[in-house]
N, CA, C and O atoms as CSV, one atom per row, in Angstrom:
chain,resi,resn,atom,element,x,y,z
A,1,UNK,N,N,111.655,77.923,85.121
A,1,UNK,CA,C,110.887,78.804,85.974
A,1,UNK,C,C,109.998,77.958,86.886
A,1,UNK,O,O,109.275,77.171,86.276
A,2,UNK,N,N,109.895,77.952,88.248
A,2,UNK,CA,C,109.121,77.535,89.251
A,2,UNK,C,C,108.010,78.114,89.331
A,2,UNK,O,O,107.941,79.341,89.271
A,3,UNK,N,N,106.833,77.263,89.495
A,3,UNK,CA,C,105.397,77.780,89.927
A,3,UNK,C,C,105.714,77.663,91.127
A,3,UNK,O,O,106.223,76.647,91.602
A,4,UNK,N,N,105.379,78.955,91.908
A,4,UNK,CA,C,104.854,79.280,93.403
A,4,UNK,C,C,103.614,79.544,93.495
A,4,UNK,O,O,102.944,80.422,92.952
A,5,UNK,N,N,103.272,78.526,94.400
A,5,UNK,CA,C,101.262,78.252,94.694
A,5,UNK,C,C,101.868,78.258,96.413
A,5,UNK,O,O,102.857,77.818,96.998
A,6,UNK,N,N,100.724,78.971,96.748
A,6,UNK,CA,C,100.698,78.976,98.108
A,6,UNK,C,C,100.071,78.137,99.021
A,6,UNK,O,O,98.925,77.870,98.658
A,7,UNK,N,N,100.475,77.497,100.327
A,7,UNK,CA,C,100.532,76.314,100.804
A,7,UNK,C,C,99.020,76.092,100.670
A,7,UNK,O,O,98.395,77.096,101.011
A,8,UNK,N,N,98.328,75.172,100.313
A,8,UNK,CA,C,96.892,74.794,101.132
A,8,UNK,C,C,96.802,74.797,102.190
A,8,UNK,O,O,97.845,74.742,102.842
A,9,UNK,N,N,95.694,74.854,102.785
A,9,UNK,CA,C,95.322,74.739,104.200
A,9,UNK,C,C,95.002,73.662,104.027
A,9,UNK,O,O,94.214,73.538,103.090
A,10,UNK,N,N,95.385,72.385,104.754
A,10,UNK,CA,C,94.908,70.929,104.922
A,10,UNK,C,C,94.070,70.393,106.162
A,10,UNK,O,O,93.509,69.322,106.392
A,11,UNK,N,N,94.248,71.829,107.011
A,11,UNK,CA,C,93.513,71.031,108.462
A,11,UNK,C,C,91.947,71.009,108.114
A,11,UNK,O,O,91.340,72.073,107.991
A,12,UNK,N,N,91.194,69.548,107.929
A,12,UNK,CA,C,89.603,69.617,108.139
A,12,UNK,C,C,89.307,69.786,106.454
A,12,UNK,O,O,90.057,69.840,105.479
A,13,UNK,N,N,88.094,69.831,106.596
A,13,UNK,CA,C,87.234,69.683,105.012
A,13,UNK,C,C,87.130,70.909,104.767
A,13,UNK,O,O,86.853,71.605,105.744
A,14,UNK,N,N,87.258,71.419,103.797
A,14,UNK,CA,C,86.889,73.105,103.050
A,14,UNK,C,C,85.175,72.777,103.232
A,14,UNK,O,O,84.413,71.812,103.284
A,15,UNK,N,N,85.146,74.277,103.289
A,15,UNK,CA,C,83.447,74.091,103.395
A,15,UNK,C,C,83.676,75.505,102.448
A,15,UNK,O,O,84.777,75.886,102.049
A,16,UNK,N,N,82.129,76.310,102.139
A,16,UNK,CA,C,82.152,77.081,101.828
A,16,UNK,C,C,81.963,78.463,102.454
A,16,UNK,O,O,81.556,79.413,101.785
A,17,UNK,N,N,82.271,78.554,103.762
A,17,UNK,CA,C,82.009,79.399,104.735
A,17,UNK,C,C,83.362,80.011,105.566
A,17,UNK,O,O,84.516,79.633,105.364
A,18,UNK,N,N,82.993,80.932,106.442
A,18,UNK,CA,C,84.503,82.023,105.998
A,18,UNK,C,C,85.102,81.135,108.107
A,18,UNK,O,O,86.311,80.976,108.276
A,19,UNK,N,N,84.347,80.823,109.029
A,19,UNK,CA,C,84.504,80.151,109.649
A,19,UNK,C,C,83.822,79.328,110.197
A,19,UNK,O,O,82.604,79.498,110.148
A,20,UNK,N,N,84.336,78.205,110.876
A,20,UNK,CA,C,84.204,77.159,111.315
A,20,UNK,C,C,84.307,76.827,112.779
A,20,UNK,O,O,85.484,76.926,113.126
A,21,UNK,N,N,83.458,76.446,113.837
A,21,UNK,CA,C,83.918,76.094,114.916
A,21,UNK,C,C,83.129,74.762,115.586
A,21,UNK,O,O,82.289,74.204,114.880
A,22,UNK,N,N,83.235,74.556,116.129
A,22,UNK,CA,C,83.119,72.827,116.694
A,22,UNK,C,C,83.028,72.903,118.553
A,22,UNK,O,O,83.832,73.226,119.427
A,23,UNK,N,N,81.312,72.319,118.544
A,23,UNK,CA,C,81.068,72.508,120.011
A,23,UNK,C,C,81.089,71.425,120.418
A,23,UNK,O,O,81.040,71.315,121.643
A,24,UNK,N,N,81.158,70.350,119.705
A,24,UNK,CA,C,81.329,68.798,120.359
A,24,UNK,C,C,82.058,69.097,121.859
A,24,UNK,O,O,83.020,69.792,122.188
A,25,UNK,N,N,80.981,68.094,122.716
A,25,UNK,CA,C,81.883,67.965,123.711
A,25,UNK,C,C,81.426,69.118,124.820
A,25,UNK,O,O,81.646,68.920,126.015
A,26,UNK,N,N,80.822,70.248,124.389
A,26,UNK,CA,C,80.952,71.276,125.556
A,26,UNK,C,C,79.947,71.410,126.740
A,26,UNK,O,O,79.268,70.391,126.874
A,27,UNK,N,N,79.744,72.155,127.410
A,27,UNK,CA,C,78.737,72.559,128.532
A,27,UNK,C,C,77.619,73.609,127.537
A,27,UNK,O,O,78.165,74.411,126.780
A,28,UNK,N,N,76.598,73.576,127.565
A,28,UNK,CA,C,75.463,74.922,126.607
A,28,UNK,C,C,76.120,76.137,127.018
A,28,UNK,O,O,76.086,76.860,126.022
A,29,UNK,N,N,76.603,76.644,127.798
A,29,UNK,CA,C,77.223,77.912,128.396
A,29,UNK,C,C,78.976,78.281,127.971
A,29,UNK,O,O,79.722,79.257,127.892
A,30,UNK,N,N,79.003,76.904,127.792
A,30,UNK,CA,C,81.096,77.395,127.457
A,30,UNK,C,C,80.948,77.582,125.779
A,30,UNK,O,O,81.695,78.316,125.132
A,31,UNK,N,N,79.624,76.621,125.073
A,31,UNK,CA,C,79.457,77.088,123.924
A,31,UNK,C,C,79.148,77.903,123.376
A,31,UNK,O,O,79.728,78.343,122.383
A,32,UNK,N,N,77.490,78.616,124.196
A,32,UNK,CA,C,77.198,80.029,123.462
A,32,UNK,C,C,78.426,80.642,123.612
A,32,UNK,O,O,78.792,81.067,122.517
A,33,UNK,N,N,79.489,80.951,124.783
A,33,UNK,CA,C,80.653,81.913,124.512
A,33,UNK,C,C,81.305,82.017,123.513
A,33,UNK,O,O,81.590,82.963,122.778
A,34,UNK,N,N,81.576,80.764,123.531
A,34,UNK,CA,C,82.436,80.700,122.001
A,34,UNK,C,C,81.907,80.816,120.887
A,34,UNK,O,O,82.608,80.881,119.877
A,35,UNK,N,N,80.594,80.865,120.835
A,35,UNK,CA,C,79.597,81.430,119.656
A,35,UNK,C,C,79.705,82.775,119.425
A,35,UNK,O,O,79.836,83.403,118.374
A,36,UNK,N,N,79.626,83.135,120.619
A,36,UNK,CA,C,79.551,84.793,120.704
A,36,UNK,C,C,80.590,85.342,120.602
A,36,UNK,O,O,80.736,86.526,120.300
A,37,UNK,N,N,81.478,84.525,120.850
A,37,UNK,CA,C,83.242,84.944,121.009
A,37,UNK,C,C,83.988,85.268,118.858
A,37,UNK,O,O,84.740,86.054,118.282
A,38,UNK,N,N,83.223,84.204,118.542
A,38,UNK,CA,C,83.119,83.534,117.140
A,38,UNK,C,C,82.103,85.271,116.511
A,38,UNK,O,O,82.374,86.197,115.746
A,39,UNK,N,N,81.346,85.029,117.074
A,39,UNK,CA,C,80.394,86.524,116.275
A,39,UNK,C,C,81.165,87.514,116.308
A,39,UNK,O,O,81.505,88.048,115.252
A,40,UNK,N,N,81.614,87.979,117.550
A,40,UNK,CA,C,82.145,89.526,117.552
A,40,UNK,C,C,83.605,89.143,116.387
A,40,UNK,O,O,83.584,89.319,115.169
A,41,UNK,N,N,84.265,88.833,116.847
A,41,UNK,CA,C,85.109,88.560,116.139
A,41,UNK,C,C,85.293,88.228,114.360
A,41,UNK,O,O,86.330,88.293,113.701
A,42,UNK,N,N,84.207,87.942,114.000
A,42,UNK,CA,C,84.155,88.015,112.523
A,42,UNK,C,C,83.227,88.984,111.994
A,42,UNK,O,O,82.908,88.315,111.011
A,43,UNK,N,N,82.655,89.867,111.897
A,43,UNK,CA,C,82.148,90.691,111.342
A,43,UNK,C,C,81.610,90.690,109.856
A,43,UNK,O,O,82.511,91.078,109.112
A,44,UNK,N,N,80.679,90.446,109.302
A,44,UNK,CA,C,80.492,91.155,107.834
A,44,UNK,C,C,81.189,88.856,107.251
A,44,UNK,O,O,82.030,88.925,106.355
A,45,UNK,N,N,80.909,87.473,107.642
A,45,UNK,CA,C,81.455,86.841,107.626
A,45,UNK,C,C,80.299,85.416,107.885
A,45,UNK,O,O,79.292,85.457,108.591
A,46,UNK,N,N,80.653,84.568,107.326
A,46,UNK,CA,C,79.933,83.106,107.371
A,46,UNK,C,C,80.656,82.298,108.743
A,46,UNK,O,O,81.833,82.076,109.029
A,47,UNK,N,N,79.390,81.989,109.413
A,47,UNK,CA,C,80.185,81.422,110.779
A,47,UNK,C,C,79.339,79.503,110.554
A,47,UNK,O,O,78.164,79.212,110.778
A,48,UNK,N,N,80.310,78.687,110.130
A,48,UNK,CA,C,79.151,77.269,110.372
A,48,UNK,C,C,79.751,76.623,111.706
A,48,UNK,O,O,80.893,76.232,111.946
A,49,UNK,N,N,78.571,76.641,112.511
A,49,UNK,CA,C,78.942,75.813,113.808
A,49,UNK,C,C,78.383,74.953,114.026
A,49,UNK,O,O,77.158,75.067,113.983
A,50,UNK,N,N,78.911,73.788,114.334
A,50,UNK,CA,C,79.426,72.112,114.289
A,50,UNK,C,C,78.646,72.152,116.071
A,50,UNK,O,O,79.442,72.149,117.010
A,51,UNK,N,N,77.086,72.187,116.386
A,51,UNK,CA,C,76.813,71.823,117.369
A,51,UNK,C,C,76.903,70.064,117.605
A,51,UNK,O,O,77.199,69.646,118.724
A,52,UNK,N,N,76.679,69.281,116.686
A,52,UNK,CA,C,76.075,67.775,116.212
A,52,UNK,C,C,74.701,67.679,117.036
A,52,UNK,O,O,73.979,68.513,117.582
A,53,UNK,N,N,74.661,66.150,116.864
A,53,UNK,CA,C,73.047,65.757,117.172
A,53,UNK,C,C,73.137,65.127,118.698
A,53,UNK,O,O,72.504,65.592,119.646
A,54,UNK,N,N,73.810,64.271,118.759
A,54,UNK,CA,C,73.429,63.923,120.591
A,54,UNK,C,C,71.962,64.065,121.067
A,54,UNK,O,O,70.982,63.570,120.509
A,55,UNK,N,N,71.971,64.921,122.335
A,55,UNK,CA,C,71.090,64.850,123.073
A,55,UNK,C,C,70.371,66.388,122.720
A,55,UNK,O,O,69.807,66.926,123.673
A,56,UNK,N,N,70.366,67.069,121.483
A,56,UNK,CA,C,70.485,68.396,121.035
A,56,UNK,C,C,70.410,69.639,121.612
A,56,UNK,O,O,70.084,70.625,120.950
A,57,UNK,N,N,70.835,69.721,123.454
A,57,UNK,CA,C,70.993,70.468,124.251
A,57,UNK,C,C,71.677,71.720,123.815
A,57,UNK,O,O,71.386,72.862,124.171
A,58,UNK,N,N,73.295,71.096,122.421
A,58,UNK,CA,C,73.863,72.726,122.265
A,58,UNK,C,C,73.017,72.848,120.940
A,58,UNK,O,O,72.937,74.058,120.728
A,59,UNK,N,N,72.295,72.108,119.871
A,59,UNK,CA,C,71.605,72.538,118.981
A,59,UNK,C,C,70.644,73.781,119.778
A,59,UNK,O,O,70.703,74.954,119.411
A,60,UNK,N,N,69.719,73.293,120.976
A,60,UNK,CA,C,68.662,73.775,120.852
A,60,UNK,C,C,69.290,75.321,122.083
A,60,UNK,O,O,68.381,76.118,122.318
A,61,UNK,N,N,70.579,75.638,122.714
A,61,UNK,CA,C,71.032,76.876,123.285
A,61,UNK,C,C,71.335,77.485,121.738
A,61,UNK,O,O,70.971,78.661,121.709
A,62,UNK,N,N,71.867,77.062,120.502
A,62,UNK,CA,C,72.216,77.993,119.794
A,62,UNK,C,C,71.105,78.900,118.893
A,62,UNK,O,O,70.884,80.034,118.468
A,63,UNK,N,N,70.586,77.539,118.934
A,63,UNK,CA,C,69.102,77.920,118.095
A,63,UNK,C,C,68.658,78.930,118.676
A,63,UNK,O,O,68.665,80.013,118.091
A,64,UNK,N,N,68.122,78.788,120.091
A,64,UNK,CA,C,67.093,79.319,120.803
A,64,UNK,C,C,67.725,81.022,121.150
A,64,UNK,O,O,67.041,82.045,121.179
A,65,UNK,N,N,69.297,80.900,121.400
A,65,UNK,CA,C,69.343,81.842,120.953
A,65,UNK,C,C,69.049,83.528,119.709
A,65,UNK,O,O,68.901,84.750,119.747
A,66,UNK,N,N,69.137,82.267,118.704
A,66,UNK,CA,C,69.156,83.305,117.472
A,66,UNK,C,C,67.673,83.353,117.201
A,66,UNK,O,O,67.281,84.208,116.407
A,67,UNK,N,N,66.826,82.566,117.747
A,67,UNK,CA,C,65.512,82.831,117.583
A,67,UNK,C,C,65.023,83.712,118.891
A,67,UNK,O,O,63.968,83.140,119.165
A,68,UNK,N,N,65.128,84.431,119.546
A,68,UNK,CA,C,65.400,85.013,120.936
A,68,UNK,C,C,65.655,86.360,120.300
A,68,UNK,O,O,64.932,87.283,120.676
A,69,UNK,N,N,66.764,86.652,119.210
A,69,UNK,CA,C,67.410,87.549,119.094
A,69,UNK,C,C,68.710,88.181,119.930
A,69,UNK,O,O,69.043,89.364,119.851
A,70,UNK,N,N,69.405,87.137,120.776
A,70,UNK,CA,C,69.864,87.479,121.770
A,70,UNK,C,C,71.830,87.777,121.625
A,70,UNK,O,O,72.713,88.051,122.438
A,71,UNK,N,N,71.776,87.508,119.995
A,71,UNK,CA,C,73.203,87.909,119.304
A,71,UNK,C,C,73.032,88.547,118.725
A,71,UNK,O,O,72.541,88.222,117.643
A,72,UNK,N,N,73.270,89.741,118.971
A,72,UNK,CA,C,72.491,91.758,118.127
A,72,UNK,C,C,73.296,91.564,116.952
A,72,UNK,O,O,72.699,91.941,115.943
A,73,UNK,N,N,74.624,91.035,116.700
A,73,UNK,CA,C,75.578,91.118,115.584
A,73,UNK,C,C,75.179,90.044,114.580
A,73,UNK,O,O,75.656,90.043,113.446
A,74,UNK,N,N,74.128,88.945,115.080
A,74,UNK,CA,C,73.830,88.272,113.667
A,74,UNK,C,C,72.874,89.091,112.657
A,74,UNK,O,O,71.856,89.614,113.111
A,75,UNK,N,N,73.152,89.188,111.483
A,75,UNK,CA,C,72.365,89.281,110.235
A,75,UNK,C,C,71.604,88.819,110.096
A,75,UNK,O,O,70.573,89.463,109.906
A,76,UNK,N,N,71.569,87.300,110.094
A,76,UNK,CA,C,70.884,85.817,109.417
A,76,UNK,C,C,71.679,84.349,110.074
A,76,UNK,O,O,72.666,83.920,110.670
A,77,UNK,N,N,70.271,83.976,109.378
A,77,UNK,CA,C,71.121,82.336,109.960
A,77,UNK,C,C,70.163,81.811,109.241
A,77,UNK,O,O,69.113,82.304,108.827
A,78,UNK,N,N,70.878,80.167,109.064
A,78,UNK,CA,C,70.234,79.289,108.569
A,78,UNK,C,C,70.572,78.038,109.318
A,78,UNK,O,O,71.702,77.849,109.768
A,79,UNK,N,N,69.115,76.772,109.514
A,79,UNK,CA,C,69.483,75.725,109.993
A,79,UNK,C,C,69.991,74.493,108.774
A,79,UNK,O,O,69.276,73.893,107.972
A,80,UNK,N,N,70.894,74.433,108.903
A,80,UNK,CA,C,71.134,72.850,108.149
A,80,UNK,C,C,70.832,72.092,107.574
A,80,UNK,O,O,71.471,71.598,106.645
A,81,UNK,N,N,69.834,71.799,107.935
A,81,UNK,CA,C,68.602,70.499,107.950
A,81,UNK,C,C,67.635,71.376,106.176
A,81,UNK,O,O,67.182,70.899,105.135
A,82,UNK,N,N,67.760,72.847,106.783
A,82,UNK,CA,C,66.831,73.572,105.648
A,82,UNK,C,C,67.324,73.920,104.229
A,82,UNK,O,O,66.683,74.451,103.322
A,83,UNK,N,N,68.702,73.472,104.239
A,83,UNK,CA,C,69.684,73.907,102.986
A,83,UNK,C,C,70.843,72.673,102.784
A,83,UNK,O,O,72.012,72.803,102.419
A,84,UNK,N,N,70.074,71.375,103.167
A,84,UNK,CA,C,70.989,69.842,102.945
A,84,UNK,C,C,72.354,70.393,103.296
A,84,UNK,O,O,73.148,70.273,102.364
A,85,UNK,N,N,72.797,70.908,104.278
A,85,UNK,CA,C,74.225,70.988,104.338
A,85,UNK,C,C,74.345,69.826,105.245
A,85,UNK,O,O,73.587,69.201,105.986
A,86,UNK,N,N,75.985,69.764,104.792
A,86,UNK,CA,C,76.655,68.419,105.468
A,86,UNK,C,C,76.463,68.946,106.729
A,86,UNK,O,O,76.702,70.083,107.138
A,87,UNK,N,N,75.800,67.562,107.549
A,87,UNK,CA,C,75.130,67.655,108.657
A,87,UNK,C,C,74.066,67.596,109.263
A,87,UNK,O,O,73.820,67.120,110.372
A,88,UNK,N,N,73.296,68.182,108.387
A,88,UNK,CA,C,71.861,68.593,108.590
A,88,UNK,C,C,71.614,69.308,109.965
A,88,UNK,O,O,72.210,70.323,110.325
A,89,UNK,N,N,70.959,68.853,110.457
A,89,UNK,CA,C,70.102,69.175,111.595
A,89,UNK,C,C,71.335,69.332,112.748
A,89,UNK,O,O,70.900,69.897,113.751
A,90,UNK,N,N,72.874,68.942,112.857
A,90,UNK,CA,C,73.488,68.946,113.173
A,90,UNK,C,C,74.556,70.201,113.238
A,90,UNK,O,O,75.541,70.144,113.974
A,91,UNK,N,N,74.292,71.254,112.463
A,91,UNK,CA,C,75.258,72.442,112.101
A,91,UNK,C,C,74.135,73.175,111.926
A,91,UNK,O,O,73.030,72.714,111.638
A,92,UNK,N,N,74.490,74.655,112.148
A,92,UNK,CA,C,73.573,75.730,111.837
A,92,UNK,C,C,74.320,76.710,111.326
A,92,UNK,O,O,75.386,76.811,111.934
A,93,UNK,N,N,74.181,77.529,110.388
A,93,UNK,CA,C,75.201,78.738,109.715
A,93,UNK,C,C,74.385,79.957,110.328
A,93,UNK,O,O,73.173,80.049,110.524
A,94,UNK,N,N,75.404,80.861,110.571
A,94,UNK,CA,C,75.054,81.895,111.011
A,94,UNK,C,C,76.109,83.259,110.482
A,94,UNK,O,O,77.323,83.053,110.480
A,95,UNK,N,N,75.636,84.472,110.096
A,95,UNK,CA,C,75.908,85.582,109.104
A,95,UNK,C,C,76.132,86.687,109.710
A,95,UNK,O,O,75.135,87.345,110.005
A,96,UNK,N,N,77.135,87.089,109.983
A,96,UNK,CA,C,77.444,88.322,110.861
A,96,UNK,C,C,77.371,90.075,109.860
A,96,UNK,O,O,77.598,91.131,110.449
């Protein structure tokens, strides 16, 4: 008799969160979209987004957002830095 286990997902590190997205690299404006793009789209869901540290231009659009209130669909959020997640100050979780 064969065990059937279903494939792993191998792309990237498991985290404990339901998604993942990665702003390395962007403009503050092509990112909040895809933040927001990322919110509507998951609902009721763990979003960790991968701003990093650089020059903290998309840290401080995402932040400043959710401290603003300006994503009606977040729940909660947490910064990184405040719950030792890999990253720290570099990722922020956010709770739809």
């Amino acid at each position: 008799m064969r065990n059937h286990r279903k494939k792993q997902d191998t792309r990237g590190p498991r985290t404990f969160y339901d998604v993942r997205i990665d702003l390395h690299g962007m403009y503050a404006e092509e990112a909040m979209k895809k933040v927001e793009r990322a919110i509507s789209a998951n609902p009721g869901r763990s979003i960790l987004v991968i701003h990093g540290h650089g020059t903290g231009v998309l840290r401080n659009a995402v932040r400043s957002a959710l401290q603003a209130r300006r994503l009606p669909m977040v729940r909660a959020y947490v910064f990184g830095e405040d719950i030792n997640a890999p990253g720290l100050d570099g990722v922020t979780v956010i709770y739809t």
